[in-house]
Structure formats: C-alpha cells, structure tokens
C-alpha positions in Angstrom: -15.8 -29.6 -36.6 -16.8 -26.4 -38.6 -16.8 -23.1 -36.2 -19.6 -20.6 -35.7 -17.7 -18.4 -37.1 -17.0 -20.7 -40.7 -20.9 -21.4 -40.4 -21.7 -17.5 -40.5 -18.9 -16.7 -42.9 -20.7 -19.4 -45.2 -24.0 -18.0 -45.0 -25.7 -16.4 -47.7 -27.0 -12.8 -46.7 -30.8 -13.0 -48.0 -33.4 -10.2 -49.3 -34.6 -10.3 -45.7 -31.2 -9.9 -44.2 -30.4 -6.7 -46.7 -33.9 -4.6 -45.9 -32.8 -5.2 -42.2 -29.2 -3.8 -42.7 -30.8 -1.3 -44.7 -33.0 -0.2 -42.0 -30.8 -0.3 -39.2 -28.4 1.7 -41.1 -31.1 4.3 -42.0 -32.1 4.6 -38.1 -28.5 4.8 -37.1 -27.6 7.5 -39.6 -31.0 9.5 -38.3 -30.0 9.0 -34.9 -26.2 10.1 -35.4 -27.4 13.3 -37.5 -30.1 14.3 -34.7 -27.1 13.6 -31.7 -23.9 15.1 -33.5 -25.9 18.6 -34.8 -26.4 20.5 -32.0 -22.8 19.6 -30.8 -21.6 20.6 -34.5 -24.1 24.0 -34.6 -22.6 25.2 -31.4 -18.9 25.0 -32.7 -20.0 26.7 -35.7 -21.7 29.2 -34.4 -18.8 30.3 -31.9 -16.6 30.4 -34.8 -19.4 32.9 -36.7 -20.2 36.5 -36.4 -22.9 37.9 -34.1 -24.9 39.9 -36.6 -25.2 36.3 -38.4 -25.6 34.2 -35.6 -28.6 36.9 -34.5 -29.4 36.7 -38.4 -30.3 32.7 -37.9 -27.3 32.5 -41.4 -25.6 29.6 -39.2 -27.1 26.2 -39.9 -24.1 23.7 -40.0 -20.8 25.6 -41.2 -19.5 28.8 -39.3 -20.6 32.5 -41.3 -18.2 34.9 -41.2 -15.4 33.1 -39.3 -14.0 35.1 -36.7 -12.3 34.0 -32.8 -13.8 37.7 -31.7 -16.6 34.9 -29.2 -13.4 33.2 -27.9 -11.2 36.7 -27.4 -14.4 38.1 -25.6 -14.6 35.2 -23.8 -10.6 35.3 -22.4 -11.0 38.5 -21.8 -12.9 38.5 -18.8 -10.8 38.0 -16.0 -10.1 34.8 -13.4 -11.2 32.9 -16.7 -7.3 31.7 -17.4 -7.0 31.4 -13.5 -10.4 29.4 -13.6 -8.8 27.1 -16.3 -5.9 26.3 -13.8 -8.0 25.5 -10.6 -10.3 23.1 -12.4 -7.4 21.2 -13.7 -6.3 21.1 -10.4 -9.4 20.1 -8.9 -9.6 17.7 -11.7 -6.3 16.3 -11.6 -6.5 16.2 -7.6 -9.4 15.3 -6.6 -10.0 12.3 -8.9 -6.6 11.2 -8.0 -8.1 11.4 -4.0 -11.6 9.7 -5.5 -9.6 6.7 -7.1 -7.3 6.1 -4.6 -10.1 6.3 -1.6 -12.5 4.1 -3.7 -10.3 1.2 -4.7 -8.7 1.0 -0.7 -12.7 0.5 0.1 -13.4 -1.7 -2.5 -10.9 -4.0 -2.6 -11.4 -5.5 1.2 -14.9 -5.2 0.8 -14.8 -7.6 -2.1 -12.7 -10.2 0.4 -14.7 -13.2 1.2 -12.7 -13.7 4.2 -12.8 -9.7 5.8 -15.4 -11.0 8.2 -16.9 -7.4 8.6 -17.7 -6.7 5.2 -21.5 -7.4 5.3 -22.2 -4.7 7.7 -19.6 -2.1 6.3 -21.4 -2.8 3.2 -24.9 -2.1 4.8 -23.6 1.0 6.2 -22.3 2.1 2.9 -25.2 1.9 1.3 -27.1 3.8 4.0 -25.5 6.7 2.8 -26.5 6.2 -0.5 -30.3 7.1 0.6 -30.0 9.4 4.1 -27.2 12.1 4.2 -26.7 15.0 6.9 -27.9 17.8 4.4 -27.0 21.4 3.0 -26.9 23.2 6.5 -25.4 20.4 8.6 -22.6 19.3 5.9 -21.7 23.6 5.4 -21.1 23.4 9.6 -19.0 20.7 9.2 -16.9 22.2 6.3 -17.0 25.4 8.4 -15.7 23.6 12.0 -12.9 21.7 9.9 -11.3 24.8 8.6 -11.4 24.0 4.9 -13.8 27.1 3.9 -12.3 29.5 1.3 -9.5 26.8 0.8 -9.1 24.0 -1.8 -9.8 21.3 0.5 -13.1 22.3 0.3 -13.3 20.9 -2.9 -11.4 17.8 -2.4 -12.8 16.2 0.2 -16.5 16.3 1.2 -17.4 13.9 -1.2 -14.3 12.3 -1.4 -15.7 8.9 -2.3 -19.0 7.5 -4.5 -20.8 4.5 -2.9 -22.3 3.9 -6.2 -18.5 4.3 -7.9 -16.7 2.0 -5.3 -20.1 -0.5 -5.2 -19.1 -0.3 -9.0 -15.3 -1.5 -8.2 -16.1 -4.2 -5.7 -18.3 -6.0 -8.7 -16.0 -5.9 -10.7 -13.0 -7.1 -8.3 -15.0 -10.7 -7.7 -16.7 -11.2 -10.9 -13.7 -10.6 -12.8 -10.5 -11.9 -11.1 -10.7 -15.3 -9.7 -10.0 -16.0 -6.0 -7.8 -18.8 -6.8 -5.1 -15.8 -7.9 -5.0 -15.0 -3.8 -4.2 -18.5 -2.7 -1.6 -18.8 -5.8 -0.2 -15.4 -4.3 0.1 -16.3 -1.2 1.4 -20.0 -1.8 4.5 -17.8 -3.4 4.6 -16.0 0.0 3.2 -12.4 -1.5 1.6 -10.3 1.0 -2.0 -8.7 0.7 -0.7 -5.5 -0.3 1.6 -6.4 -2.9 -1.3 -8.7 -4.3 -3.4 -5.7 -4.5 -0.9 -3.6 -6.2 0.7 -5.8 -8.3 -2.1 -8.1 -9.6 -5.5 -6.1 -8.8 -4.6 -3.2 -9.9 -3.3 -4.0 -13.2 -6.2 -6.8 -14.0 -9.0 -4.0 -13.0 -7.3 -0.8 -15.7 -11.0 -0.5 -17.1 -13.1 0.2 -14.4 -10.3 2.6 -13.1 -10.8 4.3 -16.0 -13.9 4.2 -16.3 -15.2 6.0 -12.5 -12.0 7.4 -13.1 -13.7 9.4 -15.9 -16.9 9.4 -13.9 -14.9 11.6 -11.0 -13.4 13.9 -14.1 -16.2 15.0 -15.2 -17.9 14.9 -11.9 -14.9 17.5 -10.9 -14.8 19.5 -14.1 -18.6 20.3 -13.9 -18.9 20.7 -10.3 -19.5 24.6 -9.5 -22.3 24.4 -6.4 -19.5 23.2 -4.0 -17.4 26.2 -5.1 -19.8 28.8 -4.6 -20.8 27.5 -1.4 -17.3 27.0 0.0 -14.6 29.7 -1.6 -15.2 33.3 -1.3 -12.1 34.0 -2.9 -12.2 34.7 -6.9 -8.6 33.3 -7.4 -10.1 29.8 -6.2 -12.5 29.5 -8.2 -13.2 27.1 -10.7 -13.9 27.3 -14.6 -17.1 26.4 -14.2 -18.1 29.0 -11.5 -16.0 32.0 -13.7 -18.3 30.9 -16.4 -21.3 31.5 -14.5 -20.9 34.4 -13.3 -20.1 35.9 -16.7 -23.5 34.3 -17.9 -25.1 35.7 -15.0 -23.6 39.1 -15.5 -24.9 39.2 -19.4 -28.4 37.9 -18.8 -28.2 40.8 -16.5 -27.2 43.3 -19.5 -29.6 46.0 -20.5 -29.8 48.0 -23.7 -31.0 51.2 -22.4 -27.8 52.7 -23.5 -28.3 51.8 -26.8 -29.8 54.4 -29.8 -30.1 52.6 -32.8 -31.9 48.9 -33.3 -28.6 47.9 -35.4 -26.7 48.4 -32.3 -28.9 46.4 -30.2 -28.6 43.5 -33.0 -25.0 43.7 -33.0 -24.8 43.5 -29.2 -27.5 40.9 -29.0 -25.3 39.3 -31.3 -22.3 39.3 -29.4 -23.8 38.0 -26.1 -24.9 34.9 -27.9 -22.0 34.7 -29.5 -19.7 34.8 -26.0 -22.5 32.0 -24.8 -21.5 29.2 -27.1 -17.8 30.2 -26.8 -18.1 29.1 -23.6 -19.6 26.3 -23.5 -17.2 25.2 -26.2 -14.1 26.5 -23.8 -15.7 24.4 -21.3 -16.6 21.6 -23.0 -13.6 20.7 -25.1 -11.2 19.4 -22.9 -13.0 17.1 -21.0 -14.6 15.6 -23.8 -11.1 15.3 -25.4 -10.5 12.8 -22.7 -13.1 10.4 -23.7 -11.1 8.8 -26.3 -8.5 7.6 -24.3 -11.1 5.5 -22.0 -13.2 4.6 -25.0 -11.5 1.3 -25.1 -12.3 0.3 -21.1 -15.8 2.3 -21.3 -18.0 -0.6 -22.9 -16.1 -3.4 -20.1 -16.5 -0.7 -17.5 -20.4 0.1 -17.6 -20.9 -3.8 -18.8 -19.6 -4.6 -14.9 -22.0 -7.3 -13.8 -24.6 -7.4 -16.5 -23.2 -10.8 -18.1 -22.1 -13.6 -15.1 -20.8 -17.0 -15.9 
C-alpha cells in the first residue's frame, strides 16, 4: 500500500502550486522584515552616536559605532545590583511558581481526588474576583514581607490560567492506564508523579516555566509598591527610575543649540541601551524552550 507521504513525494508541483509558494513566501518575507526591524533598529541605534541617532543617519546598520549608550547606561548606580536581584527574582520565584503549580495540577487532574470539581470551581473564581490593590498591600504589610524579597516571591505565587494550563495537559497527554501499571508494580503516588509525570510533561514545564520568567523579569509594579530599599530593587525598577529621571532633564543650562543636540542625543541614546540591557537576556532564553513552545501553547487544541 503506497504511503501519503510516497503519494505527495510523487506529485507534480503545478503552475498553481508555484504562484501559491510564491505568494506565501512574498507575505512571509514582508511580515518577517516589518517584525525583525524595529528589534534590529534599536540594537543599531544603541551601538551609534547620539548626534546621528538625533541626525535620523541610523536606518538599519549602527553610525559611528561607539558602547558610550551602554557605559552611560552602567554608570548609574544600583543598575549592576538591579541585574543581580532580577536574576534572583527570576531564578527564585519561577522555581516557587513551577513547583506550586504542578503540586496543584497534578491531583486536580486525578479522576479519583473526589474533591477536585469544587477546588477547581474555587480556582477559577479567582481568576475573575480578587481582594484588590489596598486590601492585598494590608496583607503584605500584616505578613511582614514589606521591604523584603518575599514580597516578590509570593503574592502571586501561582497562575490559575498557568496551572489550568498544566492540568490539560496531564490528562490529555499521559494515559491513566500508566497509574494502574504503576501501582500494579507497587509505586506509590509520589514516586509516580516524580518519576513518570514529570519527565512525560518537560514541555509544558517549560513552557509556563518561561511564562513565569518573563512574568518575573518584567515585573517592576510589585517592587515599587513593596521595597523601599534601592538595594532590592529590581532591573526593571532601576530602569525606570533612570527614564523617569531623563524625561525629567531640562536644558536651561544649556548655551548653544549644538549642545542641546548632542545632549538630546545622548538621552536617546541611553534609552535604547536600556531596553537592549533589559531585553537581551531574557530573550536569549527563548531558544532553549523553542523546541517544547509549539507542544506547550498547542495543549488542548487537537484531542483524539
């Protein structure tokens, strides 16, 4: 019997067949040029000089390649210390998200855990209806976790939608048979859950997994609210309050419109050197998820 796959292989690609590829190429091309050039524009343009970056020289490669955006930019201080709470936060508090989410999902994907209907109900519940600003600040404030990193860490510890996103893929992708074979071979629920759900459910781990990173690495509301002291702070939060303090910056000091150009320059220039300095690293991440990301977000959209 002659596969699918023989029957396509055998098939003769037609006129119509070539203006389709044709077109589809053409549209993807456009739409990869229209995504990929601002990302590539703001690299080049932290890399260039202010007076040309003011100048509107820098269209696609850097003009008059300099680091002076990224030396401006490490100047300022609690911006290396910012670098080493966010990783922290990062690394932490995804680590906390993971492990909270999958000890949720797993017994609420359990056809036997009686209760998991109504935990389910109440889970989603918070989805719609939360406490609020004011009454979720008390709270922080009556547990003791303002101006420390816990702050951070916990309130929020978990994502319905993430964990919602775990349990579907728990029953629609490993059978329930591999239970009763585990437990015929006298393994108990725990070490089922580590030692078979775990390793069969790698790419929605890493998928929310990379939801939580960049959840953390972004997050700098929490940390304004919560940490009064600078040391604490996050990247993200540094960043903003150097962006706040040069939207801020006045040139009443300055004589000569050259002077104002160059400085204009500069600010712009410090702007996209940091959002490449915060952008980079978490987007270097990506491509070590890539190949779980299509499985991950696919969770539940194909059954049988």
């Amino acid at each position: 019997m002659v596969s699918i796959t023989a029957m396509r292989r055998r098939r003769k690609t037609t006129f119509d067949d070539k203006i389709m590829y044709a077109v589809i190429g053409v549209v993807f091309t456009f739409l990869m040029i229209v995504l990929l050039y601002p990302l590539v524009y703001v690299v080049s343009a932290s890399f260039s000089s202010g007076v040309a970056l003011e100048g509107g020289r820098v269209v696609l490669w850097p003009v008059g390649f300099n680091l002076n955006g990224y030396r401006a930019a490490f100047s300022y201080r609690n911006v290396l210390s910012g670098y080493r709470n966010t990783i922290l936060y990062t690394v932490a508090g995804t680590s906390i998200n993971l492990v909270i989410t999958l000890l949720t999902a797993y017994p609420l994907s359990r056809r036997d855990f009686p209760a998991r209907k109504g935990f389910m109900i109440i889970c989603a519940i918070t989805m719609f209806f939360n406490g609020g600003l004011v009454p979720t600040y008390m709270l922080v404030v009556q547990l003791g976790l303002i101006n420390t990193p816990w702050s951070i860490l916990l309130p929020g510890a978990m994502s319905v939608f993430n964990m919602i996103l775990v349990r579907t893929f728990i029953i629609s992708s490993i059978p329930a048979e591999l239970l009763d074979a585990s437990r015929i071979d006298g393994c108990s629920d725990a070490r089922y859950f580590i030692k078979i759900v775990l390793p069969l459910s790698k790419a929605v781990i890493a998928v929310v997994g990379l939801y939580y990173a960049v959840d953390h690495w972004n997050s700098y509301f929490n940390a304004m609210l919560y940490l009064h002291d600078e040391k604490l702070h996050p990247l993200q939060l540094v960043l903003r309050n150097v962006l706040v303090t040069l939207s801020d910056f006045t040139f009443n000091d300055i004589s000569s419109a050259k002077e104002m150009v160059t400085m204009i320059g500069i600010v712009n220039l410090l702007k996209y050197s940091l959002i490449v300095v915060s952008s980079v690293p978490i987007i270097a991440l990506y491509p070590f998820v890539q190949r779980y990301f299509v499985k991950g977000v696919m969770i539940g959209s194909i059954k049988g």
